[in-house]
GUGU-57230 format. One record per atom (N, C-alpha, C): residue number from 1; x, y, z; atom name; residue in one letter. Coordinates in steps of 0.05 Angstrom, whole numbers, always signed. Layout:
BEGIN
pos,X,Y,Z,site,code
NUM,X,Y,Z,CA,A
...
//
This chain:
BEGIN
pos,X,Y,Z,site,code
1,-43,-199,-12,N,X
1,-69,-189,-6,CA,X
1,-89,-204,-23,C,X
2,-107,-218,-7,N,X
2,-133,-229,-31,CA,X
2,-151,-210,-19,C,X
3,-167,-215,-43,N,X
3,-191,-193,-55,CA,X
3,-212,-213,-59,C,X
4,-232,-208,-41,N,X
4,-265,-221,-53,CA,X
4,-270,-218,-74,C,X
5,-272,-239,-98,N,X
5,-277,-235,-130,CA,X
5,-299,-253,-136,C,X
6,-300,-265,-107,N,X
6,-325,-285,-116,CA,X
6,-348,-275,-109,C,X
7,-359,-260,-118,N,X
7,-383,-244,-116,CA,X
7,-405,-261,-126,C,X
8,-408,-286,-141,N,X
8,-433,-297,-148,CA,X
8,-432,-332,-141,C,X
9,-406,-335,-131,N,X
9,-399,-360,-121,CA,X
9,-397,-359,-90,C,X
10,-406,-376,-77,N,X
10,-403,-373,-45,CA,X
10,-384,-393,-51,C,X
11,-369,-381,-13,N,X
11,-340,-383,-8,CA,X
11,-343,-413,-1,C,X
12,-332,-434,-8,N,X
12,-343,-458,+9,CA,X
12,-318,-462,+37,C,X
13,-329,-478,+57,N,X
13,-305,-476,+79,CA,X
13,-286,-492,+59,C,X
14,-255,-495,+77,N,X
14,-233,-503,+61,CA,X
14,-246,-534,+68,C,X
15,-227,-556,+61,N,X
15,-221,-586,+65,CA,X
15,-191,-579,+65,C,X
16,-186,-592,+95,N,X
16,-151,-591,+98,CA,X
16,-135,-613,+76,C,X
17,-119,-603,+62,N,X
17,-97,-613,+42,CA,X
17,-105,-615,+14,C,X
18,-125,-595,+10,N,X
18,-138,-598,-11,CA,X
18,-146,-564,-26,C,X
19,-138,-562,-39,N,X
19,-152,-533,-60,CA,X
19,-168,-541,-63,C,X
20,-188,-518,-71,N,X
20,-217,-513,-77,CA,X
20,-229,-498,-103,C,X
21,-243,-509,-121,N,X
21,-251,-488,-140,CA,X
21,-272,-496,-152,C,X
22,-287,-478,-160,N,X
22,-311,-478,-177,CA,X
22,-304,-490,-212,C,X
23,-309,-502,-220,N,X
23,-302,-517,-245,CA,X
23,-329,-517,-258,C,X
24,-324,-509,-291,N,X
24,-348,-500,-312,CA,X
24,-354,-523,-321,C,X
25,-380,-529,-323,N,X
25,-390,-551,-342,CA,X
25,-404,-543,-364,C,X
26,-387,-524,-377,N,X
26,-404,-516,-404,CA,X
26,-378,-514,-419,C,X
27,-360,-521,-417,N,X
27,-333,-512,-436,CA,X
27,-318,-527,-439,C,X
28,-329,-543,-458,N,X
28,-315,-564,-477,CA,X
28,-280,-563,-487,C,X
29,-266,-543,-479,N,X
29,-236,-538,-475,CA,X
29,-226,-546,-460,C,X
30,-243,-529,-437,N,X
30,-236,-541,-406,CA,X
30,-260,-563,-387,C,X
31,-264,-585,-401,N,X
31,-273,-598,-395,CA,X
31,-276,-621,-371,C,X
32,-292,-625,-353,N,X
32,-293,-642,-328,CA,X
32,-275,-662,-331,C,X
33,-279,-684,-346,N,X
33,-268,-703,-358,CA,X
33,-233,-693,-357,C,X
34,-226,-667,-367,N,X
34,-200,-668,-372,CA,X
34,-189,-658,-335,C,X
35,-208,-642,-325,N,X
35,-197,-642,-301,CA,X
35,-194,-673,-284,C,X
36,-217,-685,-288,N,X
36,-213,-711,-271,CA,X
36,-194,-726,-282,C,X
37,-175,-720,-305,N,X
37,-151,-739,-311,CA,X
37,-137,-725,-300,C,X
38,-130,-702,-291,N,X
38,-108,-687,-278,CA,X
38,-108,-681,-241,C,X
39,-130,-698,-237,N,X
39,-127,-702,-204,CA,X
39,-154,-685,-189,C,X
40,-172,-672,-205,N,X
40,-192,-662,-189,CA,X
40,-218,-683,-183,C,X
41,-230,-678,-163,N,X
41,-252,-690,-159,CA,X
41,-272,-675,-152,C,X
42,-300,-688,-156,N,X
42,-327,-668,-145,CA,X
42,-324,-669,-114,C,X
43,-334,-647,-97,N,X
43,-337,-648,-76,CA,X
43,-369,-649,-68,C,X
44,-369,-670,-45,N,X
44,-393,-691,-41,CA,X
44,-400,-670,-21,C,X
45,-430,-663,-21,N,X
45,-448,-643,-3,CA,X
45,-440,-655,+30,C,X
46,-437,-684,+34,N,X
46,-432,-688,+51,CA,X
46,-408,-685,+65,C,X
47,-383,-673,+50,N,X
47,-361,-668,+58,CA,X
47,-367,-643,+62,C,X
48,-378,-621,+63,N,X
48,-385,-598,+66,CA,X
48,-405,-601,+87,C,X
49,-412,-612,+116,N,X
49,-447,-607,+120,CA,X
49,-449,-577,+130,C,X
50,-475,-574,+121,N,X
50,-486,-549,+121,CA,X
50,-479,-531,+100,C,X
51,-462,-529,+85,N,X
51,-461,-515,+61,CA,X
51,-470,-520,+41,C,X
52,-498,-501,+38,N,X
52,-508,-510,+17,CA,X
52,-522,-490,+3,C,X
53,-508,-481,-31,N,X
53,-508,-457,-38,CA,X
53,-536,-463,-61,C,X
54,-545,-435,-49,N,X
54,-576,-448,-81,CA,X
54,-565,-461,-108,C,X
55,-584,-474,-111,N,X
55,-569,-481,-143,CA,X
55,-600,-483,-152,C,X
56,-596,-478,-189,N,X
56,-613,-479,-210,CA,X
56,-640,-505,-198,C,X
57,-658,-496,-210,N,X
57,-683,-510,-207,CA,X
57,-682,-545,-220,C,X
58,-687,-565,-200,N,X
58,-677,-590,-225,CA,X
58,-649,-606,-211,C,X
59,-633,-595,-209,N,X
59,-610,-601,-207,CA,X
59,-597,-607,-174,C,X
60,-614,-610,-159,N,X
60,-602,-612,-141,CA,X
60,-590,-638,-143,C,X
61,-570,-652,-120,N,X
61,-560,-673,-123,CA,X
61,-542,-676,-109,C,X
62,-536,-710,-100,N,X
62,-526,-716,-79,CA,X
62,-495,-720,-78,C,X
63,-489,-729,-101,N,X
63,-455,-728,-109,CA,X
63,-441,-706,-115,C,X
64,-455,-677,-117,N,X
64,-442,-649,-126,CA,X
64,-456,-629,-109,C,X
65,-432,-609,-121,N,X
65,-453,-578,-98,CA,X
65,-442,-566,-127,C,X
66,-463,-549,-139,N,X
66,-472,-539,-162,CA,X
66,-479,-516,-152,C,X
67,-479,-489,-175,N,X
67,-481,-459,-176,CA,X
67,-489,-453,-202,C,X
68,-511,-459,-213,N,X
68,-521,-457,-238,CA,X
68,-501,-482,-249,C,X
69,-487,-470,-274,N,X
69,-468,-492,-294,CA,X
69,-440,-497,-273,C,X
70,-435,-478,-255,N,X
70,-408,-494,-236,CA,X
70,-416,-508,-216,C,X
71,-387,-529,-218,N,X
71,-390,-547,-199,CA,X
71,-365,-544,-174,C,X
72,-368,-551,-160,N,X
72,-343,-553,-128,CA,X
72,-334,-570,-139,C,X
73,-300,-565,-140,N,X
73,-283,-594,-134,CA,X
73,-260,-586,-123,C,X
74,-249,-609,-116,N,X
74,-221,-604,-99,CA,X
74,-203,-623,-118,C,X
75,-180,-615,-107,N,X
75,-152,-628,-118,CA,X
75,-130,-630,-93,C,X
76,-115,-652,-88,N,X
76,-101,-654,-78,CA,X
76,-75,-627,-61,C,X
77,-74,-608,-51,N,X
77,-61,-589,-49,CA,X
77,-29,-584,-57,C,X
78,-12,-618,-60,N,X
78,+11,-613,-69,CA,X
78,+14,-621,-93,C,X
79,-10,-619,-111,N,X
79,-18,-623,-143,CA,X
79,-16,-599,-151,C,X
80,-40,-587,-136,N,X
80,-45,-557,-141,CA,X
80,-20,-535,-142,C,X
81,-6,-544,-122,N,X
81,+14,-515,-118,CA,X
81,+43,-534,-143,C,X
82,+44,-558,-150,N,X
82,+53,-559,-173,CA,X
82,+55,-551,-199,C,X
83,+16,-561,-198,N,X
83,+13,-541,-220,CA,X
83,+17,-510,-226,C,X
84,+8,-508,-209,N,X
84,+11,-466,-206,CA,X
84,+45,-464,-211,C,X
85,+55,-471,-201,N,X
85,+90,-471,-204,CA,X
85,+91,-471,-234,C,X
86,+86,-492,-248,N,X
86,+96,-502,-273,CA,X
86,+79,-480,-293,C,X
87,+55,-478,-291,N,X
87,+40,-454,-308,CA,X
87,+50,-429,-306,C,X
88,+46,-419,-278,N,X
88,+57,-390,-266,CA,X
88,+90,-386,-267,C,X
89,+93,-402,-264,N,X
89,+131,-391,-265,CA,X
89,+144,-407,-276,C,X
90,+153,-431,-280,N,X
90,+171,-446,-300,CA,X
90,+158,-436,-323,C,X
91,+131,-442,-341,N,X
91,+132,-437,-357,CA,X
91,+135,-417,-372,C,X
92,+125,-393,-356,N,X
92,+135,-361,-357,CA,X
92,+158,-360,-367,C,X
93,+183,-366,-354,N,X
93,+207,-375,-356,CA,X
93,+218,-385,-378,C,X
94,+213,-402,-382,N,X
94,+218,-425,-412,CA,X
94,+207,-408,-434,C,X
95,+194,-385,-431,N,X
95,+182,-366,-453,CA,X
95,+192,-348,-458,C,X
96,+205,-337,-438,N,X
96,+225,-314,-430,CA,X
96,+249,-326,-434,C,X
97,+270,-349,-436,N,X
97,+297,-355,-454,CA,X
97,+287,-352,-472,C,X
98,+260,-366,-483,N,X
98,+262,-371,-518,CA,X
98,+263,-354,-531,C,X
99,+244,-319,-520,N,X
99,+250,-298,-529,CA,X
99,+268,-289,-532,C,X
100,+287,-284,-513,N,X
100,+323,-289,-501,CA,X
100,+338,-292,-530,C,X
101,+330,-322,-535,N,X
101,+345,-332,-547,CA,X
101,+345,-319,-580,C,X
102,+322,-309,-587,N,X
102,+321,-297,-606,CA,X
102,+315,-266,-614,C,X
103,+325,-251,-601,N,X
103,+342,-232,-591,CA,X
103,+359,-223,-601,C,X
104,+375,-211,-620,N,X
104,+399,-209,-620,CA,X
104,+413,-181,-615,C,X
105,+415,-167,-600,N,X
105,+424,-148,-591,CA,X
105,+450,-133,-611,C,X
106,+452,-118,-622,N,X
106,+470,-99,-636,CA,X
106,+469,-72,-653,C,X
107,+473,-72,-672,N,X
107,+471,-46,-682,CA,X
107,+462,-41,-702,C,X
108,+453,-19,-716,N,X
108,+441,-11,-734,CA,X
108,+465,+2,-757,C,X
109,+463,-2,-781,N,X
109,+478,+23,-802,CA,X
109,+482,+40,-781,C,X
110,+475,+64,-766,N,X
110,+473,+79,-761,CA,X
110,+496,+82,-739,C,X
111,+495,+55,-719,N,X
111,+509,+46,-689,CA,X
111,+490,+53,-671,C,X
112,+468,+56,-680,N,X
112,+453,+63,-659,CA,X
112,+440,+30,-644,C,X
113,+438,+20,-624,N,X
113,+433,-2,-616,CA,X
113,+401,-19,-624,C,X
114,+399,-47,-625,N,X
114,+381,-49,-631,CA,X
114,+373,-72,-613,C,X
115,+347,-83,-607,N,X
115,+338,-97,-582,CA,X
115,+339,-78,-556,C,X
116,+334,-55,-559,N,X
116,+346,-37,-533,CA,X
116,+318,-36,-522,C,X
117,+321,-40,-495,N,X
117,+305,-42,-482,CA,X
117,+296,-23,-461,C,X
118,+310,+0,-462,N,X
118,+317,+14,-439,CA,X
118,+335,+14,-418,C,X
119,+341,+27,-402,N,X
119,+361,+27,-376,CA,X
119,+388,+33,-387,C,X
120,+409,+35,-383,N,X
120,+443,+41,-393,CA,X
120,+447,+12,-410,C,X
121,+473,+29,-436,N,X
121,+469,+8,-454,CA,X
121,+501,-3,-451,C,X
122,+496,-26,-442,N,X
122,+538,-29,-438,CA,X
122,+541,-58,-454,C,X
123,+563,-66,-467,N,X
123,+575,-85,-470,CA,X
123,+549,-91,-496,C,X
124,+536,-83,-512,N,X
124,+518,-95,-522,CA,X
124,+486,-105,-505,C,X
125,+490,-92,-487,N,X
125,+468,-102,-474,CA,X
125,+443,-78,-453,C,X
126,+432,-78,-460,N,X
126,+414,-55,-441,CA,X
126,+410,-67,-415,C,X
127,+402,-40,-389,N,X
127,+405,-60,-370,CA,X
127,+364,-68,-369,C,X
128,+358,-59,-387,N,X
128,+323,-66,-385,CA,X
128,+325,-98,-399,C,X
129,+344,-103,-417,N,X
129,+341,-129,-423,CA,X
129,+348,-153,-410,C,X
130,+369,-139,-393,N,X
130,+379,-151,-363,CA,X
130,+356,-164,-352,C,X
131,+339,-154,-349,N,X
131,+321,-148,-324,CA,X
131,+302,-183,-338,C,X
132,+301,-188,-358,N,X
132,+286,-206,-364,CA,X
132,+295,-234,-352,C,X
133,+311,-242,-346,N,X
133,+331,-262,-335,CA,X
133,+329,-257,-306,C,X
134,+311,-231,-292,N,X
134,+318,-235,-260,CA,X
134,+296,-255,-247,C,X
135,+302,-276,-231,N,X
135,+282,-292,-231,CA,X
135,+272,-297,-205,C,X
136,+249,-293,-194,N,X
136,+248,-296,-164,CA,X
136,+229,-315,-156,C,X
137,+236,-341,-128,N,X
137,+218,-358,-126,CA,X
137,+192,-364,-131,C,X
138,+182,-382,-135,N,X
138,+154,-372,-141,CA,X
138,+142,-379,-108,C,X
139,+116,-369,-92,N,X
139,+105,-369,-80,CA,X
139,+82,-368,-74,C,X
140,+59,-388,-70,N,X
140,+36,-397,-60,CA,X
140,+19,-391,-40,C,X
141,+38,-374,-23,N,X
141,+27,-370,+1,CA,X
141,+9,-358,+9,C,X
142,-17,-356,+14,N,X
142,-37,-339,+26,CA,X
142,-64,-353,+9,C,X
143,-58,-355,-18,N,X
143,-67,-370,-43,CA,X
143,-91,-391,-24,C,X
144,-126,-396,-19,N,X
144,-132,-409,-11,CA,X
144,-134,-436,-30,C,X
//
Protein backbone atom coordinates (compact mmCIF):
# COMPACT_ATOMS: atom_id res chain seq x y z
CA UNK A 1 0.00 0.00 0.00
CA UNK A 2 1.58 3.55 -0.83
CA UNK A 3 0.51 6.47 1.02
CA UNK A 4 0.66 10.18 -0.39
CA UNK A 5 3.62 11.61 1.80
CA UNK A 6 4.46 14.03 -0.65
CA UNK A 7 2.37 16.68 0.48
CA UNK A 8 4.85 19.67 -0.44
CA UNK A 9 6.58 17.97 -3.43
CA UNK A 10 4.45 17.42 -6.60
CA UNK A 11 4.26 14.00 -7.98
CA UNK A 12 6.35 14.27 -11.19
CA UNK A 13 5.03 11.72 -14.12
CA UNK A 14 7.35 8.54 -14.09
CA UNK A 15 10.31 8.24 -17.02
CA UNK A 16 10.12 4.52 -18.00
CA UNK A 17 13.35 2.59 -16.49
CA UNK A 18 14.15 5.07 -14.28
CA UNK A 19 13.27 5.99 -10.33
CA UNK A 20 12.49 9.28 -9.38
CA UNK A 21 13.33 11.51 -6.42
CA UNK A 22 13.54 14.76 -5.06
CA UNK A 23 17.30 15.24 -3.94
CA UNK A 24 18.46 18.13 -1.16
CA UNK A 25 20.86 20.67 -2.09
CA UNK A 26 21.53 21.86 1.28
CA UNK A 27 23.14 18.77 2.94
CA UNK A 28 26.55 18.52 2.70
CA UNK A 29 26.36 14.53 3.91
CA UNK A 30 24.21 13.85 1.33
CA UNK A 31 25.51 15.74 -1.23
CA UNK A 32 24.68 16.19 -5.23
CA UNK A 33 28.12 15.52 -6.12
CA UNK A 34 28.01 12.20 -4.08
CA UNK A 35 24.74 11.23 -5.69
CA UNK A 36 26.05 11.95 -9.22
CA UNK A 37 29.02 9.50 -8.46
CA UNK A 38 26.53 6.80 -7.67
CA UNK A 39 24.41 7.00 -10.90
CA UNK A 40 21.78 9.85 -10.38
CA UNK A 41 21.19 12.58 -12.75
CA UNK A 42 19.17 15.97 -12.85
CA UNK A 43 16.04 15.65 -14.65
CA UNK A 44 15.86 18.19 -17.68
CA UNK A 45 12.29 20.26 -17.66
CA UNK A 46 12.29 19.08 -21.05
CA UNK A 47 12.09 15.48 -20.28
CA UNK A 48 9.02 16.25 -18.28
CA UNK A 49 6.90 18.76 -20.84
CA UNK A 50 4.41 20.41 -19.07
CA UNK A 51 5.42 19.70 -15.62
CA UNK A 52 6.27 22.43 -14.09
CA UNK A 53 6.18 22.82 -10.28
CA UNK A 54 6.57 26.51 -8.77
CA UNK A 55 9.88 26.99 -7.65
CA UNK A 56 11.59 29.83 -5.45
CA UNK A 57 11.87 33.35 -6.95
CA UNK A 58 15.42 33.55 -9.02
CA UNK A 59 15.91 30.13 -9.70
CA UNK A 60 14.20 29.08 -12.45
CA UNK A 61 16.24 27.11 -14.96
CA UNK A 62 16.63 25.16 -17.88
CA UNK A 63 18.81 22.09 -16.87
CA UNK A 64 16.69 21.31 -13.44
CA UNK A 65 13.07 21.26 -12.03
CA UNK A 66 13.59 22.67 -8.51
CA UNK A 67 11.11 22.94 -5.28
CA UNK A 68 12.66 25.58 -3.21
CA UNK A 69 16.34 23.74 -2.11
CA UNK A 70 15.12 20.18 -3.97
CA UNK A 71 15.94 19.15 -7.05
CA UNK A 72 14.30 16.12 -9.54
CA UNK A 73 16.60 13.42 -10.45
CA UNK A 74 16.42 10.08 -11.78
CA UNK A 75 18.64 7.00 -11.54
CA UNK A 76 18.73 4.20 -13.63
CA UNK A 77 15.87 1.70 -12.23
CA UNK A 78 18.13 -1.49 -11.96
CA UNK A 79 20.64 0.73 -9.84
CA UNK A 80 17.93 1.78 -7.77
CA UNK A 81 16.26 -1.52 -6.82
CA UNK A 82 20.05 -2.67 -6.19
CA UNK A 83 20.58 -0.29 -4.10
CA UNK A 84 17.42 -0.62 -2.00
CA UNK A 85 18.33 -4.49 -1.86
CA UNK A 86 21.76 -3.91 -0.42
CA UNK A 87 20.64 -1.03 2.20
CA UNK A 88 17.13 -2.53 3.03
CA UNK A 89 17.88 -6.16 3.30
CA UNK A 90 21.45 -7.53 2.86
CA UNK A 91 22.64 -5.01 5.01
CA UNK A 92 19.94 -5.51 7.64
CA UNK A 93 21.12 -8.95 7.52
CA UNK A 94 24.88 -8.69 7.82
CA UNK A 95 23.77 -6.73 11.13
CA UNK A 96 21.60 -9.30 12.33
CA UNK A 97 24.57 -12.35 12.13
CA UNK A 98 26.93 -9.91 13.71
CA UNK A 99 24.54 -9.52 16.56
CA UNK A 100 24.04 -13.40 16.23
CA UNK A 101 27.35 -13.78 16.53
CA UNK A 102 27.82 -12.15 19.71
CA UNK A 103 25.17 -13.58 21.50
CA UNK A 104 25.90 -16.15 23.65
CA UNK A 105 23.02 -17.92 24.82
CA UNK A 106 23.22 -19.87 28.33
CA UNK A 107 22.84 -19.64 31.83
CA UNK A 108 23.02 -17.76 34.78
CA UNK A 109 24.41 -18.99 38.55
CA UNK A 110 20.99 -19.39 38.97
CA UNK A 111 20.18 -21.79 35.46
CA UNK A 112 17.99 -19.48 34.72
CA UNK A 113 18.70 -18.69 30.82
CA UNK A 114 20.35 -15.79 29.44
CA UNK A 115 19.99 -14.02 25.86
CA UNK A 116 16.30 -15.20 26.18
CA UNK A 117 14.36 -13.71 23.97
CA UNK A 118 11.04 -14.97 24.42
CA UNK A 119 8.95 -17.84 22.85
CA UNK A 120 9.83 -21.71 24.39
CA UNK A 121 13.31 -22.18 25.55
CA UNK A 122 14.84 -25.59 24.01
CA UNK A 123 18.29 -26.84 23.44
CA UNK A 124 19.77 -23.45 24.65
CA UNK A 125 17.94 -21.51 22.44
CA UNK A 126 14.59 -19.41 22.62
CA UNK A 127 12.33 -19.70 19.85
CA UNK A 128 12.19 -15.51 19.79
CA UNK A 129 15.91 -15.75 19.04
CA UNK A 130 15.06 -18.18 16.33
CA UNK A 131 13.08 -15.75 14.76
CA UNK A 132 16.14 -13.39 14.01
CA UNK A 133 17.66 -15.65 11.26
CA UNK A 134 14.03 -15.95 9.44
CA UNK A 135 14.76 -14.25 6.27
CA UNK A 136 12.31 -13.30 3.53
CA UNK A 137 13.01 -11.98 -0.10
CA UNK A 138 13.33 -8.69 -0.38
CA UNK A 139 10.69 -6.95 -2.67
CA UNK A 140 10.34 -3.71 -4.72
CA UNK A 141 7.23 -4.00 -6.05
CA UNK A 142 4.62 -1.28 -6.15
CA UNK A 143 7.75 1.06 -4.92
CA UNK A 144 7.40 4.01 -7.74
Amino acid sequence: MLRDVNTLLPVPPQIPGYHLCYLTTTNQKDSLEYRFRVGYELVKPSELPGFAPAQKAGEASSDRIMVNEMVLAKIPHDIWESDMKYLHHDLPLEQIQALKSRVHVGEDGKGNPLGYTGGEFKNGVSDGYAQLGRVRAPSFAGIA
